[in-house]
C-alpha positions as CSV (number, residue, x, y, z in Angstrom):
1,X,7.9,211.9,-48.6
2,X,6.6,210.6,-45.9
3,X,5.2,212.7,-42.8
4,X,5.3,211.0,-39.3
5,X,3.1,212.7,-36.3
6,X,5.5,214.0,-33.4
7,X,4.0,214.7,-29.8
8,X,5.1,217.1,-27.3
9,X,4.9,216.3,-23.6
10,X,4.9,218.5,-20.4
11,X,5.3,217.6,-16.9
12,X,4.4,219.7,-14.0
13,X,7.6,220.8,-13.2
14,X,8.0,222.6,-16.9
15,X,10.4,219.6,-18.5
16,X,9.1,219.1,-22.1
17,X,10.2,216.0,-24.4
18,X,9.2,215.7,-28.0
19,X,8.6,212.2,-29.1
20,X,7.7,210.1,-32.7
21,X,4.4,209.3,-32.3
22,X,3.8,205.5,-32.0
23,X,7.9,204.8,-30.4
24,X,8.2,202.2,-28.1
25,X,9.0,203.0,-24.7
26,X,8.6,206.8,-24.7
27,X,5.6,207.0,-22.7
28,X,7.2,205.2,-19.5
29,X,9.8,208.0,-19.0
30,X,7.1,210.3,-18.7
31,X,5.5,211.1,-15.1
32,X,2.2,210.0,-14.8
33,X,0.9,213.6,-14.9
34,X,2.7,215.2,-18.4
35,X,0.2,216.5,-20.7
36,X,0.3,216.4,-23.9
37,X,0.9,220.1,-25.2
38,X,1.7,219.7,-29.2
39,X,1.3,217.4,-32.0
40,X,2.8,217.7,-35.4
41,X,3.9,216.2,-38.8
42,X,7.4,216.2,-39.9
43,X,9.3,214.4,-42.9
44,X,12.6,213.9,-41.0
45,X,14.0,213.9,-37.3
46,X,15.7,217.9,-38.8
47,X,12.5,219.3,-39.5
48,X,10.9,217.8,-36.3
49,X,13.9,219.5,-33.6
50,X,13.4,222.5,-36.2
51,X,9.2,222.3,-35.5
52,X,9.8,221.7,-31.8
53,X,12.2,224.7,-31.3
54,X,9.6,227.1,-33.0
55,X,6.7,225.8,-30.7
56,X,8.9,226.5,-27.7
57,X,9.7,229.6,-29.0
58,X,14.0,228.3,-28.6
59,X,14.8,230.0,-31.7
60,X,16.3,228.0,-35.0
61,X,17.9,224.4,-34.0
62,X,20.8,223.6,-36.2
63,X,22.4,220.3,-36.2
64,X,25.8,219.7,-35.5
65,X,28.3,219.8,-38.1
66,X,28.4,216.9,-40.4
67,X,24.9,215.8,-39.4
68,X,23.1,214.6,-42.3
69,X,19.2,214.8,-42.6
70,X,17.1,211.8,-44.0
71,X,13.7,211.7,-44.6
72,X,11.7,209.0,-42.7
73,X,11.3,205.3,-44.3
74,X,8.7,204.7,-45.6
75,X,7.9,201.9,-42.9
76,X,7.0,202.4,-40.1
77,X,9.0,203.1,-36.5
């Protein structure tokens, strides 16, 4: 499987975003102060909410019901 790099981001008024490292756009919604605060690999968009909850200390994020996961493509974003 393949394992993309994820990034999360944290302005100064304690708002966080994760994003997929290498998405278009992301960076432009982010004040030009955010720090980056955490990077990490993940094999799906599941296991990276699941990684971000735990590094925010959120508890367990569960999708809703009838979510399906799928690992990343093998291309990439």
């Amino acid at each position: 499987m393949v394992k993309r790099l994820h990034e999360v981001w944290e302005s100064e008024d304690g708002s966080v975003s994760m994003f997929l490292r290498g998405a278009k756009g992301w960076r432009e919604i982010l004040p030009p102060n955010a720090r980056r605060i955490h990077v990490f690999e993940a094999e799906s968009a599941f296991e990276a909410f699941r990684t971000f909850y735990r590094l925010m200390g959120w508890g367990e994020w569960r999708p809703l019901q009838g979510m399906e996961d799928k690992p990343y493509p093998n291309s990439t974003p």
